[in-house]
MARZARO-811712 format. One record per residue (C-alpha): x, y, z; residue in three letters. Coordinates in steps of 0.25 Angstrom, whole numbers, padded with zeros to 4 digits. Layout:
REM residues N
{X X; Y Y; Z Z; rest ala} $
...
END
This chain:
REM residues 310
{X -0110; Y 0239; Z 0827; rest unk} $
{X -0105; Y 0228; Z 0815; rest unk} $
{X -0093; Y 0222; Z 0819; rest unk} $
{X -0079; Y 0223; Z 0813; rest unk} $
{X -0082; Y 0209; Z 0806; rest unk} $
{X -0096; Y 0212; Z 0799; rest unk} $
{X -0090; Y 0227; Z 0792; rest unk} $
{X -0079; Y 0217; Z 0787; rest unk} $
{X -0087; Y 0208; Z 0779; rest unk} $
{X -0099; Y 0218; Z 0775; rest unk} $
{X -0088; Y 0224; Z 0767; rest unk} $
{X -0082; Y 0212; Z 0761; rest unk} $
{X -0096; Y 0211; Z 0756; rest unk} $
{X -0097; Y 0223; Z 0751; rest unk} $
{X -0081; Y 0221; Z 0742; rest unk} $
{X -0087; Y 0208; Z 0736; rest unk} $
{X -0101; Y 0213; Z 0732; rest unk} $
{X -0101; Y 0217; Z 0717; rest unk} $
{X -0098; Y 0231; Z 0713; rest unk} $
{X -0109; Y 0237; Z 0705; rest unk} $
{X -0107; Y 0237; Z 0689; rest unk} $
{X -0106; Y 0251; Z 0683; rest unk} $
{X -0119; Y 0258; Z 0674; rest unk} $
{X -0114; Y 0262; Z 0664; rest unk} $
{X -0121; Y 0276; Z 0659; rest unk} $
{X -0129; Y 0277; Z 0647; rest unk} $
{X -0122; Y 0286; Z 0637; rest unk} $
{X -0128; Y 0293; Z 0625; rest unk} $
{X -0124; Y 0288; Z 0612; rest unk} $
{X -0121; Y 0300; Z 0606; rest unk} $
{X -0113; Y 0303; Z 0618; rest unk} $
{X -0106; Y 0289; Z 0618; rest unk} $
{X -0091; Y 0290; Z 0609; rest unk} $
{X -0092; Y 0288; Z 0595; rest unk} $
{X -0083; Y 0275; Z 0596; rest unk} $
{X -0094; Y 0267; Z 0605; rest unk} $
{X -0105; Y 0271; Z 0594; rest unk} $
{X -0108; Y 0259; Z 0585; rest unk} $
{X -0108; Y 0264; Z 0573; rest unk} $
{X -0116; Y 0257; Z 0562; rest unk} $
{X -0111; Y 0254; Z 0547; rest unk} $
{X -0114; Y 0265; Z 0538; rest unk} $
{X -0121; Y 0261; Z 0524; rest unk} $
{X -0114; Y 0272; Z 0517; rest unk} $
{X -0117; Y 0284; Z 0509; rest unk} $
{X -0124; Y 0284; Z 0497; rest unk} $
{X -0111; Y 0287; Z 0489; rest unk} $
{X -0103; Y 0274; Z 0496; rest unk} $
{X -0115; Y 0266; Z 0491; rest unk} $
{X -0115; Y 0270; Z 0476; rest unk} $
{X -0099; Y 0266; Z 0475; rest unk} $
{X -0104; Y 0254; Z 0481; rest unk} $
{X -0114; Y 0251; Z 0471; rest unk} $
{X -0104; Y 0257; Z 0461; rest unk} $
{X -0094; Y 0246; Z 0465; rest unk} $
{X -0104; Y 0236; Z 0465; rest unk} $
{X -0107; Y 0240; Z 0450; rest unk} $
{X -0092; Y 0239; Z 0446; rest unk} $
{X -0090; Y 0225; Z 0451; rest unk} $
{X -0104; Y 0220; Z 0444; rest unk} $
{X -0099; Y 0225; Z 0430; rest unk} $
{X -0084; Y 0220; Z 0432; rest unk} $
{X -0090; Y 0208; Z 0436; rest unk} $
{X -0099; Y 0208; Z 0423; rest unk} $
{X -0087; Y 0211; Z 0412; rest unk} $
{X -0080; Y 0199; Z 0417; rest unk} $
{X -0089; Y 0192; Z 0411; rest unk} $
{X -0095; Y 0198; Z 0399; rest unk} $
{X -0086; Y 0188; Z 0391; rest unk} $
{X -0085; Y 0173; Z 0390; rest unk} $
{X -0073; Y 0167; Z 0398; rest unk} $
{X -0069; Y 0163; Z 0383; rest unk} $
{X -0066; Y 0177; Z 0380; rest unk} $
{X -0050; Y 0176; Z 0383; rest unk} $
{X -0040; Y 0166; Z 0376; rest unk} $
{X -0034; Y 0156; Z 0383; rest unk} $
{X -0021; Y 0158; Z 0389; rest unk} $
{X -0017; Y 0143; Z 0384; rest unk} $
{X -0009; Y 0140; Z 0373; rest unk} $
{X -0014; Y 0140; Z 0359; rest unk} $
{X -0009; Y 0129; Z 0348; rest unk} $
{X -0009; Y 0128; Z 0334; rest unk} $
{X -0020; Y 0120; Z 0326; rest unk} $
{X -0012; Y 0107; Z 0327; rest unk} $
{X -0004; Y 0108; Z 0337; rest unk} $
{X -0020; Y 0108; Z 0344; rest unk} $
{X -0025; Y 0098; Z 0335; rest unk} $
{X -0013; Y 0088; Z 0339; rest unk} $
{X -0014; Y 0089; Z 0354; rest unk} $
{X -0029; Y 0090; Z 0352; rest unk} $
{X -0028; Y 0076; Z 0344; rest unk} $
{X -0018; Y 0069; Z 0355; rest unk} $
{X -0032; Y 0071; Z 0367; rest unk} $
{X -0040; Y 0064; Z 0357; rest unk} $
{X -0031; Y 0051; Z 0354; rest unk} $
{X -0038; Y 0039; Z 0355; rest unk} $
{X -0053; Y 0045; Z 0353; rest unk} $
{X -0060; Y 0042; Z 0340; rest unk} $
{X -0058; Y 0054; Z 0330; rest unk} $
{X -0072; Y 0054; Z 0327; rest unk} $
{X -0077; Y 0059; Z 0339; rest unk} $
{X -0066; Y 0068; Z 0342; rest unk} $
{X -0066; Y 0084; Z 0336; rest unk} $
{X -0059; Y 0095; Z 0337; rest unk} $
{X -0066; Y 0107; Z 0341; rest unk} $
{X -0066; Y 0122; Z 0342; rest unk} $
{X -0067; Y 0133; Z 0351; rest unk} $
{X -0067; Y 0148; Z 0349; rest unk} $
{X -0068; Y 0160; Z 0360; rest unk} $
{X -0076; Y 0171; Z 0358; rest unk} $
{X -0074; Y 0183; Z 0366; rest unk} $
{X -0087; Y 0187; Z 0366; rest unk} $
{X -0097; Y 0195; Z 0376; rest unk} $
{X -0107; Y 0186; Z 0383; rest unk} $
{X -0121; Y 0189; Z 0378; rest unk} $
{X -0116; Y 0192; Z 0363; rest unk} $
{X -0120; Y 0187; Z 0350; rest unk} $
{X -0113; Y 0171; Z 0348; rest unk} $
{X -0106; Y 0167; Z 0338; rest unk} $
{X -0114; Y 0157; Z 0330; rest unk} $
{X -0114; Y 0151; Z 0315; rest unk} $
{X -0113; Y 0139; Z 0306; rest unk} $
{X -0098; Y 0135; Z 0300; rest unk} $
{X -0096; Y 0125; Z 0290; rest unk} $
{X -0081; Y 0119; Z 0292; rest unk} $
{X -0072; Y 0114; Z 0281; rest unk} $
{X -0071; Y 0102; Z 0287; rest unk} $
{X -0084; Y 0097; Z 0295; rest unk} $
{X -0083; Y 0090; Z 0307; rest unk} $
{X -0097; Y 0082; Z 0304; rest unk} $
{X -0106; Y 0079; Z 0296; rest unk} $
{X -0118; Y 0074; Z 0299; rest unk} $
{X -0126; Y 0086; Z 0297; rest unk} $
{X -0141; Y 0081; Z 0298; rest unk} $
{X -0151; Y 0094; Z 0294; rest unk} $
{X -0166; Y 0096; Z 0295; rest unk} $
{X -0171; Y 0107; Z 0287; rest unk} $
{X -0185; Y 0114; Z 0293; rest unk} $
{X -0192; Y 0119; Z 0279; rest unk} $
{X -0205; Y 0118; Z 0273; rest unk} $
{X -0212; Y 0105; Z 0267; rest unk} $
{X -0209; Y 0104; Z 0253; rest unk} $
{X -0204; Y 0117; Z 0253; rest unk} $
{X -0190; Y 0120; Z 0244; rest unk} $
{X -0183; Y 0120; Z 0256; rest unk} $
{X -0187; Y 0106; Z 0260; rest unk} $
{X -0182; Y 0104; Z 0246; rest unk} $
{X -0167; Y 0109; Z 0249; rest unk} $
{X -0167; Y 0101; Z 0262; rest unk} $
{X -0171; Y 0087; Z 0257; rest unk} $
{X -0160; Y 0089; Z 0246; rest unk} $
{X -0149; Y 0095; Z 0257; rest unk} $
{X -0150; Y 0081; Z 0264; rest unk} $
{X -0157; Y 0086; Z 0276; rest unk} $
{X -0161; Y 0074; Z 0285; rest unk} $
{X -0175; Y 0084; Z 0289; rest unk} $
{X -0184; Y 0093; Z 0282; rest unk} $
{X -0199; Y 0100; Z 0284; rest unk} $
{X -0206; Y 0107; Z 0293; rest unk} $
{X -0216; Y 0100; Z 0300; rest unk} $
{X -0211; Y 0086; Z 0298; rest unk} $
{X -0197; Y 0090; Z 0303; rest unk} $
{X -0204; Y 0096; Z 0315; rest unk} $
{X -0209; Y 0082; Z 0318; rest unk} $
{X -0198; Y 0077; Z 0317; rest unk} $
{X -0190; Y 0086; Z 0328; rest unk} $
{X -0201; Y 0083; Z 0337; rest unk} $
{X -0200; Y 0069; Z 0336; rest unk} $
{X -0187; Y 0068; Z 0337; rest unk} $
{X -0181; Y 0079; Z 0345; rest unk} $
{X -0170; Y 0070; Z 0352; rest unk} $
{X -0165; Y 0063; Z 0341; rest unk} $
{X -0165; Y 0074; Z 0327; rest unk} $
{X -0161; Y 0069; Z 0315; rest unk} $
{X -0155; Y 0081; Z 0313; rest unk} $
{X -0142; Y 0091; Z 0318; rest unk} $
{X -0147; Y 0103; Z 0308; rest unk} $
{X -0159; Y 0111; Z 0307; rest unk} $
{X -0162; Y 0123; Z 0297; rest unk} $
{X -0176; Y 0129; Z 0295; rest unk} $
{X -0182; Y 0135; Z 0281; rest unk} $
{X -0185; Y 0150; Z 0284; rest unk} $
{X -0198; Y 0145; Z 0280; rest unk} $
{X -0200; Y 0136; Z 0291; rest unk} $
{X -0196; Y 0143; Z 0302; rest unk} $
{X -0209; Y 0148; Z 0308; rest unk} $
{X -0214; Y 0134; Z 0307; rest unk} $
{X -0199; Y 0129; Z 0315; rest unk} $
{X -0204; Y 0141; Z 0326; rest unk} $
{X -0219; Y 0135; Z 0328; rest unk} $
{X -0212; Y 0120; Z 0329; rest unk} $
{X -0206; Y 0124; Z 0342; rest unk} $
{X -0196; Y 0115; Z 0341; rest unk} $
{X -0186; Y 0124; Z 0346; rest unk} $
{X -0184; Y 0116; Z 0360; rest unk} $
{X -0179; Y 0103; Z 0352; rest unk} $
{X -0170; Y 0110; Z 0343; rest unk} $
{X -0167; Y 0122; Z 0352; rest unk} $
{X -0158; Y 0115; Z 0360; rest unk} $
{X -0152; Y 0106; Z 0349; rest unk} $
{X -0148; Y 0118; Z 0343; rest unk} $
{X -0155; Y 0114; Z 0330; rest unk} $
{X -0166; Y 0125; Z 0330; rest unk} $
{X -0165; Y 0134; Z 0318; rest unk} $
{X -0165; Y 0148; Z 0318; rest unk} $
{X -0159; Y 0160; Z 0309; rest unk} $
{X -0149; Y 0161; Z 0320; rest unk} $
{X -0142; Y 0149; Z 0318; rest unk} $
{X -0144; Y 0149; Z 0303; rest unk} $
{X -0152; Y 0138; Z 0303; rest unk} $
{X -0165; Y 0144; Z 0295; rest unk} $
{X -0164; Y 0147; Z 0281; rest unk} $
{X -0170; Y 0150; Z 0268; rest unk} $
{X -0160; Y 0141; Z 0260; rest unk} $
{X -0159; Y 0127; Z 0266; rest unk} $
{X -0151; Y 0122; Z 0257; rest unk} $
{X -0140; Y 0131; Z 0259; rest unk} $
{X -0141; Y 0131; Z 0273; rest unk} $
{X -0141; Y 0115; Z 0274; rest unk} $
{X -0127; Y 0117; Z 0266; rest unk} $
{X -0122; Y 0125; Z 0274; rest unk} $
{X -0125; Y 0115; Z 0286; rest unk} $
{X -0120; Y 0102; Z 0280; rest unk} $
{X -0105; Y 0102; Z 0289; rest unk} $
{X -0108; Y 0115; Z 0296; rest unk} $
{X -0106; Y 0118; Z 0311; rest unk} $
{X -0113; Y 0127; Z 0319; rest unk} $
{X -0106; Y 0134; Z 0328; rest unk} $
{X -0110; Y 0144; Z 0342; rest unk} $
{X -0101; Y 0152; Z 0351; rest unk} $
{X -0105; Y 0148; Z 0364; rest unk} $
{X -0099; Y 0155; Z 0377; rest unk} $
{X -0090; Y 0163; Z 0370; rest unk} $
{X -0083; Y 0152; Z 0362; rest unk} $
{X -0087; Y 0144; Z 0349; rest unk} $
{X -0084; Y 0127; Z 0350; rest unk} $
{X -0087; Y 0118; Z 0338; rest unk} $
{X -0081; Y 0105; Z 0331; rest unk} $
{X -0070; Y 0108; Z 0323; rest unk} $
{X -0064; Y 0096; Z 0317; rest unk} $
{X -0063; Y 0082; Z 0318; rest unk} $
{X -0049; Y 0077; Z 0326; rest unk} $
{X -0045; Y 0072; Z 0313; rest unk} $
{X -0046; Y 0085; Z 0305; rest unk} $
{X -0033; Y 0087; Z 0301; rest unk} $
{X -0027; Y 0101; Z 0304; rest unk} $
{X -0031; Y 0108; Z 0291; rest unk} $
{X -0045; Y 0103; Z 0293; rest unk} $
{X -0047; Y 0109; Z 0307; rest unk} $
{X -0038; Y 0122; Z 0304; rest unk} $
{X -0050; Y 0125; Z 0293; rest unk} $
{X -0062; Y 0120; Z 0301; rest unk} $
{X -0056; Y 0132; Z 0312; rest unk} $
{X -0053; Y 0143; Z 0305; rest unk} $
{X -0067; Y 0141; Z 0297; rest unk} $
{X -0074; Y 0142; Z 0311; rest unk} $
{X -0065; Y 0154; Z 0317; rest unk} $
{X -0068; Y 0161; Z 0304; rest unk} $
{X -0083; Y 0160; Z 0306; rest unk} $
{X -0082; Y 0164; Z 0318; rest unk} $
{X -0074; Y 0176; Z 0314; rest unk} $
{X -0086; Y 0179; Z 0305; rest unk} $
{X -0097; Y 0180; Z 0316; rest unk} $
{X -0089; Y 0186; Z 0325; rest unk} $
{X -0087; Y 0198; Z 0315; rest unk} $
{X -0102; Y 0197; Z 0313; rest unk} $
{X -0105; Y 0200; Z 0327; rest unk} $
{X -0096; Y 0213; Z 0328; rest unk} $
{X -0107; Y 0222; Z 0327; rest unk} $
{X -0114; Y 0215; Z 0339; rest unk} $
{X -0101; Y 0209; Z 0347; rest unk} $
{X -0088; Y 0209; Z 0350; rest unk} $
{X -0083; Y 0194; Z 0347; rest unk} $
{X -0069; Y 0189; Z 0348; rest unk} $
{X -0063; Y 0176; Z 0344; rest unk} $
{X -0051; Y 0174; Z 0354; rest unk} $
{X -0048; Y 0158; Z 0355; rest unk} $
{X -0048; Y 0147; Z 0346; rest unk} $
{X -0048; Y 0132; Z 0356; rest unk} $
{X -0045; Y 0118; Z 0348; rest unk} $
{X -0051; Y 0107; Z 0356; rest unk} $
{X -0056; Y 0090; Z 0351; rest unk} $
{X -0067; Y 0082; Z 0359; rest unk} $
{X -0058; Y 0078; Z 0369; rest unk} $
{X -0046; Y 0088; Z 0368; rest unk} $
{X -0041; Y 0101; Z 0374; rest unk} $
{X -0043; Y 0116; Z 0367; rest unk} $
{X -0032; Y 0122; Z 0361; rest unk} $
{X -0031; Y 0135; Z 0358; rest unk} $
{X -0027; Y 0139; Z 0344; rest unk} $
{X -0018; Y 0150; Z 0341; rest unk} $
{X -0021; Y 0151; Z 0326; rest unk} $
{X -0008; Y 0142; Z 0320; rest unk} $
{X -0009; Y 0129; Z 0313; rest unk} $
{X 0003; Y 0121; Z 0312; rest unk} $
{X 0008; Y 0114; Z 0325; rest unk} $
{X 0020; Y 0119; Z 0333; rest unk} $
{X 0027; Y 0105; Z 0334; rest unk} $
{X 0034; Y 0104; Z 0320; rest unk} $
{X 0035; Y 0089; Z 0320; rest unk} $
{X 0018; Y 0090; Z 0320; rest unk} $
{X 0013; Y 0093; Z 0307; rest unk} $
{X -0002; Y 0094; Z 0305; rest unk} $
{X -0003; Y 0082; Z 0294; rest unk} $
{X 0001; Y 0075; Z 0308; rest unk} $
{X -0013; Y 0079; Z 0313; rest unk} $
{X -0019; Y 0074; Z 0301; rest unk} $
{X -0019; Y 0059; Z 0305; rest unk} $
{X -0029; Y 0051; Z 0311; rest unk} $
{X -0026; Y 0051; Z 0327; rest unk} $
END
């Protein structure tokens, strides 16, 4: 028979054993509540996916119009001066600086659509900035044509020989002008010298008014012309020279925003073009914007004061 002693400690070590961990049941999981289900993330109904794509859509064709125009397409919000009250401040940053090599130039905005037609021509000014117009003329061998250029002063003239010439002197033209006789332009188009003059802007082409039946005229018209090209919704070209006086660069701008006027009537059928912004700036100078006046607001400055060597 155990003793008093040994039932004691058998059930000490039966309260310091470990108690056995519960089973837990396997339940169905269809039976299980609906908040223990994981659920997964629908991908939506068909008609949650088309607003989707329709969203997507509107955004893409906002984004789009943003752009259609050049950031040139607004005005300015700065101050706009006078003719002289730009020329004199313009005048002041360039003290100091040989007034040979110092011009005043032009800008013109454009609202315009990208992808449009540009805006491009030949202007002669009333006051020439330069020149030292030097042209070639691309026309037959003792043709009539060949005739007219020799007589216009032209510093270039044939077909073939001139064709040489280019070739072998690709870097350093003796030229800045080149107009072809109708004549001659299949033998220009077999030259293939449009990647030498391609990118000197010098290749003729019934584009840029540069081929012709009269040379003549056209080498008259040339003689103190500048060409001028919107690019990126604005138009920049030399204006005047900084010692223009205020009537002679007042003429050379209103001749260049009248032409431009012209062609963009011209291409009303095609686009809808807007001149919105006229800038003044010089080689080293600020813009200006101008708001269409002439005299300066200062009564103490008078324009013969801008006439006067700097």
């Amino acid at each position: 028979m155990a003793s008093t002693n040994q039932f004691i400690a058998s059930l000490a070590r039966l309260s310091l054993s470990a108690s056995p961990r519960p089973v837990n049941a396997t339940i169905p999981r269809f039976l299980a509540p609906s908040i223990v289900q994981t659920r997964c993330k629908s991908a939506g109904t068909v008609a949650m996916r088309a607003r989707e794509r329709e969203k997507e859509k509107l955004k893409k064709r906002k984004r789009q119009q943003r752009f259609k125009e050049y950031k040139y397409a607004a005005p300015s919000k700065e101050e706009q001066y006078s003719l002289c009250d730009a020329m004199r401040y313009l005048r002041a940053a360039e003290v100091g600086r040989p007034p040979s090599s110092v011009t005043y130039e032009v800008s013109l905005k454009v609202r315009t659509p990208k992808n449009s037609p540009v805006l491009r021509n030949r202007i002669r000014l009333p006051y020439p900035i330069k020149n030292d117009t030097r042209i070639a003329v691309i026309c037959k061998e003792g043709s009539g044509a060949m005739q007219d250029a020799r007589a216009g002063g032209a510093v270039a003239f044939g077909e073939e020989s001139l064709f040489e010439l280019i070739k072998s002197k690709a870097g350093n033209l003796p030229f800045n002008r080149l107009i072809c006789h109708a004549d001659s332009e299949a033998a220009l188009k077999k030259a293939g010298l449009g990647r030498i003059l391609g990118p000197k802007g010098l290749m003729p082409s019934i584009k840029t008014n540069t081929i012709t039946k009269s040379v003549k005229s056209l080498m008259h018209e040339m003689v103190g012309a500048e060409n001028y090209r919107e690019r990126v919704g604005a138009i920049r070209m030399p204006i005047g020279n900084i010692q223009f006086t205020p009537k002679m660069l007042s003429e050379n701008v209103r001749t260049l925003v009248m032409a431009v006027k012209e062609n963009i009537t011209d291409l009303e059928d095609k686009v809808d073009k807007k001149l919105i912004e006229v800038v003044l700036t010089s080689t080293n100078g600020p813009g200006f914007s101008l708001n269409g006046l002439f005299n300066p607001t200062d009564e103490k400055i008078q324009p013969a004061h801008l006439s006067t060597a700097m």
